[in-house]
OpenMM code with the backbone's topology and positions (N, CA, C; nanometers):
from openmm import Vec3, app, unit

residues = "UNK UNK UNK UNK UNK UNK UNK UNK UNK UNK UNK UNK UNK UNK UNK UNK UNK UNK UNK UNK UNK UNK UNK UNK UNK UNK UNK UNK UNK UNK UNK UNK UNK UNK UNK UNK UNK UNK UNK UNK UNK UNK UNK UNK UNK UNK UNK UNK UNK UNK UNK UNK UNK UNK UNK".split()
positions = [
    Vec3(1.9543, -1.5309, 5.2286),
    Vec3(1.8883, -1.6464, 5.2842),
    Vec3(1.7391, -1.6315, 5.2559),
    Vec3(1.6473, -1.7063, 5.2046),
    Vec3(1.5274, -1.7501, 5.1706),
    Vec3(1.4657, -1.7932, 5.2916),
    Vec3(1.3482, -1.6990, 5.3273),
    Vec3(1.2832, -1.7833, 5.4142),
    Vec3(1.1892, -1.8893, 5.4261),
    Vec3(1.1722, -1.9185, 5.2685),
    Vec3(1.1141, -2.0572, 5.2444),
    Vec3(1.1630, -2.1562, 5.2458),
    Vec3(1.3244, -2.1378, 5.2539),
    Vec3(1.4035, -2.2795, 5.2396),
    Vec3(1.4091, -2.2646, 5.3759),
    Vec3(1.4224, -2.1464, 5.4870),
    Vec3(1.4844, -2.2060, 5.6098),
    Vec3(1.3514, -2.2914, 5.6771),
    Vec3(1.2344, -2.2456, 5.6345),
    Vec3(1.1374, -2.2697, 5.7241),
    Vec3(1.1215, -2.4254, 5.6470),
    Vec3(1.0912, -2.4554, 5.5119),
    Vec3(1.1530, -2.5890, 5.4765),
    Vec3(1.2929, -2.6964, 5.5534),
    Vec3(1.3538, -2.6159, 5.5666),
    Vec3(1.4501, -2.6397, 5.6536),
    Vec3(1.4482, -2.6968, 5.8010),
    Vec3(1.3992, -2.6355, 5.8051),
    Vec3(1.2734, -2.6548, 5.9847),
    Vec3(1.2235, -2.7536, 5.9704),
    Vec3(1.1197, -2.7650, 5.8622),
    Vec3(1.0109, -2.8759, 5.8842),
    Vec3(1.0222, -3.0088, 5.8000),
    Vec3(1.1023, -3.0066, 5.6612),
    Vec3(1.1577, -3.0899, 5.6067),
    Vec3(1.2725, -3.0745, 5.5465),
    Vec3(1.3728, -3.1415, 5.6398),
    Vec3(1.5114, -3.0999, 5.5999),
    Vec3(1.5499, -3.1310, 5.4727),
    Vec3(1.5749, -3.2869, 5.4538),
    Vec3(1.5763, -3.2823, 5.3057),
    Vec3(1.5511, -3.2087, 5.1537),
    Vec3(1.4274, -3.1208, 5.2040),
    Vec3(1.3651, -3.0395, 5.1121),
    Vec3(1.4437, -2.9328, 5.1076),
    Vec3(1.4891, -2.8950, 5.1977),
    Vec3(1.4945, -2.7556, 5.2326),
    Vec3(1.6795, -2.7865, 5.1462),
    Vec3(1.7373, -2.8960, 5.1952),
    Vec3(1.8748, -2.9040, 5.1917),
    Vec3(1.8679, -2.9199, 5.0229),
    Vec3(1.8032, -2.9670, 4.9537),
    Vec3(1.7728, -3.0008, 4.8246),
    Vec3(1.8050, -2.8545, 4.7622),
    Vec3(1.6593, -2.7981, 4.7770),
    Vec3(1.6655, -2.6410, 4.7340),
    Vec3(1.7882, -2.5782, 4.7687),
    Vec3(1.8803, -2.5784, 4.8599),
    Vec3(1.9887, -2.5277, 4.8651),
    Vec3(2.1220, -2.5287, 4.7959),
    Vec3(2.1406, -2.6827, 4.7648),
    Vec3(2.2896, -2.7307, 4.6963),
    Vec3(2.2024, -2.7918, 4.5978),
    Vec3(2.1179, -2.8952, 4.5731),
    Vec3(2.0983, -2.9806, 4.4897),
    Vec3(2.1489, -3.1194, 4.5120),
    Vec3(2.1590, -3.1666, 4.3929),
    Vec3(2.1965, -3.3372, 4.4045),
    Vec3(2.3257, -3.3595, 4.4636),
    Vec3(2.3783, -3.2895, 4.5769),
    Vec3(2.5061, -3.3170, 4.5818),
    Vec3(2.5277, -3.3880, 4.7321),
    Vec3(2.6630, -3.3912, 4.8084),
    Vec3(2.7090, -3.4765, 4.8872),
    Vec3(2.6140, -3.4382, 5.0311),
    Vec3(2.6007, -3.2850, 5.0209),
    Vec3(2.5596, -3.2296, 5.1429),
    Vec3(2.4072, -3.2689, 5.1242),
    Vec3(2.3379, -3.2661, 4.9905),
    Vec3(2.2110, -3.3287, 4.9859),
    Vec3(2.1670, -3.4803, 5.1061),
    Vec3(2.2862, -3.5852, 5.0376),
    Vec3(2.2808, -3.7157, 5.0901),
    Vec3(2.2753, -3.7094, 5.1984),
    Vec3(2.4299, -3.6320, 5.2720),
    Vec3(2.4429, -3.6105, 5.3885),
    Vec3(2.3258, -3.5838, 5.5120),
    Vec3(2.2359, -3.4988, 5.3867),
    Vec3(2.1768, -3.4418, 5.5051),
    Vec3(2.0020, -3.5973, 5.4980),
    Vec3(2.0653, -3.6080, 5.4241),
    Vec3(1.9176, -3.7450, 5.4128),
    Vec3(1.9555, -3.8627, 5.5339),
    Vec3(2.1094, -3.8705, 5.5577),
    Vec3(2.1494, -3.9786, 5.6303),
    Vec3(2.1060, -3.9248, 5.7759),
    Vec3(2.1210, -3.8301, 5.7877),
    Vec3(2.1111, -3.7516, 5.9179),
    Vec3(2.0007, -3.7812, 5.9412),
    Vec3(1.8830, -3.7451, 5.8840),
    Vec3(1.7331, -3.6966, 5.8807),
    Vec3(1.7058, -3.8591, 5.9253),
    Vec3(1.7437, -3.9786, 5.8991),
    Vec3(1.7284, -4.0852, 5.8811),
    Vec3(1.7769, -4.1151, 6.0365),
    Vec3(1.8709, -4.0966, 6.1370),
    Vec3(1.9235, -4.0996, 6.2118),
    Vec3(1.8415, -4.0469, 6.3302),
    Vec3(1.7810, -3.9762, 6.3099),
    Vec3(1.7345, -3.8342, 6.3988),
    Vec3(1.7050, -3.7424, 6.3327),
    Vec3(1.5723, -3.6938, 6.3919),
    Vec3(1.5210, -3.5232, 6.2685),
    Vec3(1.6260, -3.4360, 6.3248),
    Vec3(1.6308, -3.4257, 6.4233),
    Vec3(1.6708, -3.3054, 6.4786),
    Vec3(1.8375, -3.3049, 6.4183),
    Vec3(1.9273, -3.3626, 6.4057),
    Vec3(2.0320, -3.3531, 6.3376),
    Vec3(2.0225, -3.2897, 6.1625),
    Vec3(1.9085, -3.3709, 6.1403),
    Vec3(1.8796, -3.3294, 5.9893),
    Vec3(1.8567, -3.2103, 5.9581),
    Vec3(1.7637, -3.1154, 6.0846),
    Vec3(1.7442, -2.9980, 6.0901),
    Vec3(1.8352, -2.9034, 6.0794),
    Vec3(1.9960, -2.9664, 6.1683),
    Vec3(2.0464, -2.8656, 6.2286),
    Vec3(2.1395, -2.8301, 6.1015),
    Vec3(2.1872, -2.9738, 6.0226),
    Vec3(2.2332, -2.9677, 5.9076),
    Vec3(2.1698, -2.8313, 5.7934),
    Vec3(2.0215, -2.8772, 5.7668),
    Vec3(1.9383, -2.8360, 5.7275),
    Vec3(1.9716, -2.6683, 5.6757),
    Vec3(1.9341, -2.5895, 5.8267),
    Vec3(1.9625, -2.4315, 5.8785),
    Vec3(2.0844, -2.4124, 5.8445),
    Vec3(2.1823, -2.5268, 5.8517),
    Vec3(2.3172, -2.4722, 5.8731),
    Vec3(2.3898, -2.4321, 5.7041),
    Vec3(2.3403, -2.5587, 5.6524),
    Vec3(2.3620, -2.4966, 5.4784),
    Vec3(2.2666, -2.3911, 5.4367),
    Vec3(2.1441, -2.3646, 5.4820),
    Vec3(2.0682, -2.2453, 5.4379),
    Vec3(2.1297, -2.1205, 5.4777),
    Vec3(2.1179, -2.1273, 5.6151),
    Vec3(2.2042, -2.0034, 5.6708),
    Vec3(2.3643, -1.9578, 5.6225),
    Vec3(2.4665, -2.0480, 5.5686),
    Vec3(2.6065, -2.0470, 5.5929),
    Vec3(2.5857, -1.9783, 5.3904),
    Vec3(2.4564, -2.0098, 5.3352),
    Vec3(2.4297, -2.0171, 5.1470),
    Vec3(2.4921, -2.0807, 5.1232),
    Vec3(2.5248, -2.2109, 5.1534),
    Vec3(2.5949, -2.3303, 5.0842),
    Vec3(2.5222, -2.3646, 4.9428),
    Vec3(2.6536, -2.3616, 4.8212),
    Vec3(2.5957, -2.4038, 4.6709),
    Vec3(2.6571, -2.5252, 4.6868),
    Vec3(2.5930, -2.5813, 4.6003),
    Vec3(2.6444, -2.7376, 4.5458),
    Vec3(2.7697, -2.7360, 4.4606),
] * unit.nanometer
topology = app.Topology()
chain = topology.addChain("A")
for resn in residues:
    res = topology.addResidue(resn, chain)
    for name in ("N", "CA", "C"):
        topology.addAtom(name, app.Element.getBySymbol(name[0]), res)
């Protein structure tokens, strides 16, 4: 785990979720969230950084 993506992760989920998988479903996913509520976007966010989710 990178602590630049988690702390990206933290503060801009999208970013952080990007650097993790890339252009993929969990990317979007996590944009819809972020869009909804930060704090969901976040939790998404940590949760693919932490779990090393690839695309």
């Amino acid at each position: 785990m990178s602590i630049l993506n988690l702390i990206l992760a933290i503060f801009l989920p999208p970013i952080g979720a990007f650097l993790q998988v890339g252009l993929t479903k969990h990317f979007v996913i996590n944009i819809i969230l972020t869009c909804l509520g930060v704090f969901p976007g976040i939790i998404h966010a940590v949760w693919l950084v932490a779990t090393n989710q690839k695309g």
